[in-house]
C-alpha positions in Angstrom: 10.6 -27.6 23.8 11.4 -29.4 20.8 14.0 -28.3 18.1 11.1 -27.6 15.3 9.6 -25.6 17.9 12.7 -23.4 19.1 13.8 -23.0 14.9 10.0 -22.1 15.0 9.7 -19.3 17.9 13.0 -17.9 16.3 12.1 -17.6 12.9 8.4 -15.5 14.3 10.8 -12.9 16.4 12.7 -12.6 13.9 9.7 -11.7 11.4 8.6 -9.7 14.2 11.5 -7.5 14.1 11.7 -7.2 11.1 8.1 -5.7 10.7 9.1 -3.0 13.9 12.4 -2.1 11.4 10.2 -1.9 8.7 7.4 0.3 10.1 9.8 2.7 11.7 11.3 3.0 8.3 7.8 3.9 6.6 6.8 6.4 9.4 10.1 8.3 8.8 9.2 8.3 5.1 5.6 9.2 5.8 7.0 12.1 8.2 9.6 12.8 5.4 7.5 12.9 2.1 9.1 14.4 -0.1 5.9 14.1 -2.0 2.1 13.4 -1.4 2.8 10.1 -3.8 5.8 8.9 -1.6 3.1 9.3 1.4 1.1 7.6 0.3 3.0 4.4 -0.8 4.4 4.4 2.3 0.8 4.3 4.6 -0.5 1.4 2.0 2.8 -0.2 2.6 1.9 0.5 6.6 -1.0 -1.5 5.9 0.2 -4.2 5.1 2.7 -4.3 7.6 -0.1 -4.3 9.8 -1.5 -7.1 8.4 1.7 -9.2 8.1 2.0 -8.2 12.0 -1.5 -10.0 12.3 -0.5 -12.8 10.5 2.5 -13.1 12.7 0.6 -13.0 15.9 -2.0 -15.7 14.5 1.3 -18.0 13.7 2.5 -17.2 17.1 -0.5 -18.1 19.1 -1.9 -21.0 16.3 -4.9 -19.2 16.2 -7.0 -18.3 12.9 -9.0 -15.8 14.8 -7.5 -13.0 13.0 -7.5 -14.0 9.2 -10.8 -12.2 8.6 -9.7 -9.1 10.2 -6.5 -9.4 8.0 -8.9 -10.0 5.0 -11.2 -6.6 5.7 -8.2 -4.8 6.2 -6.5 -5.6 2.9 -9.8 -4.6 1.1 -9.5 -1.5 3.1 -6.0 -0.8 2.0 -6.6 -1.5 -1.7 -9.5 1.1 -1.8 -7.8 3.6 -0.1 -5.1 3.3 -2.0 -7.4 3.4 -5.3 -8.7 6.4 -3.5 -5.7 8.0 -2.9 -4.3 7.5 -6.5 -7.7 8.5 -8.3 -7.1 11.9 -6.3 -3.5 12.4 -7.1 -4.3 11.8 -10.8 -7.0 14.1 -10.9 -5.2 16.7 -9.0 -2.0 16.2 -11.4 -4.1 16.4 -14.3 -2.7 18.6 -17.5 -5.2 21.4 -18.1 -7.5 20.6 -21.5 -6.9 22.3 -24.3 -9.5 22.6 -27.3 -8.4 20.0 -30.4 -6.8 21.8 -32.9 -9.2 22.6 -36.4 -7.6 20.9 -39.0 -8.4 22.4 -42.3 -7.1 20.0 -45.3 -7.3 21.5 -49.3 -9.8 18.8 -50.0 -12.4 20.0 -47.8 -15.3 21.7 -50.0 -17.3 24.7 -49.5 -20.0 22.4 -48.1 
């Protein structure tokens, strides 16, 4: 094995592990909250870890069988994470009040 090769093989295991480190991390703070937004993050951020996982793999074997299973998962990710957002910001929406009637001296009897 050749040096570009070996600097190569350690650079993916080391991408590798830090992916693991990462995901463990995310699944405590998906396990943790504190809130449904922190959640959240944290499973689109999952998402991509999965993809940069898949990424890694493909590097690893010098295959580009899985770059359009990393492109249909990112357009999964980004509409679920629209989703999840549009639902948290309707849910956290202020309650409507009616517009207060302003009444000015200028204003005739018709």
């Amino acid at each position: 094995m050749s040096v570009p090769e070996t600097v190569d093989r350690v650079l993916l295991v080391t991408a590798v592990v830090v992916l693991v480190v990462a995901g463990v991390l995310l699944l405590y703070r998906v396990w943790r909250g504190p809130s449904m937004l922190d959640r959240a993050i944290a499973l689109d951020v999952i998402a991509a870890l999965i993809i940069a996982g898949l990424g890694a793999k493909s590097a690893f074997a010098r295959d580009s069988f899985y770059f359009p299973i990393m492109l249909v998962l990112a357009f999964l990710g980004f509409t679920g994470s629209v989703g999840i957002a549009r639902f948290i910001a309707v849910r956290d929406r202020p309650l409507s009040r009616p517009a207060p009637v302003r009444r000015t001296d200028e204003e005739g009897p018709g």
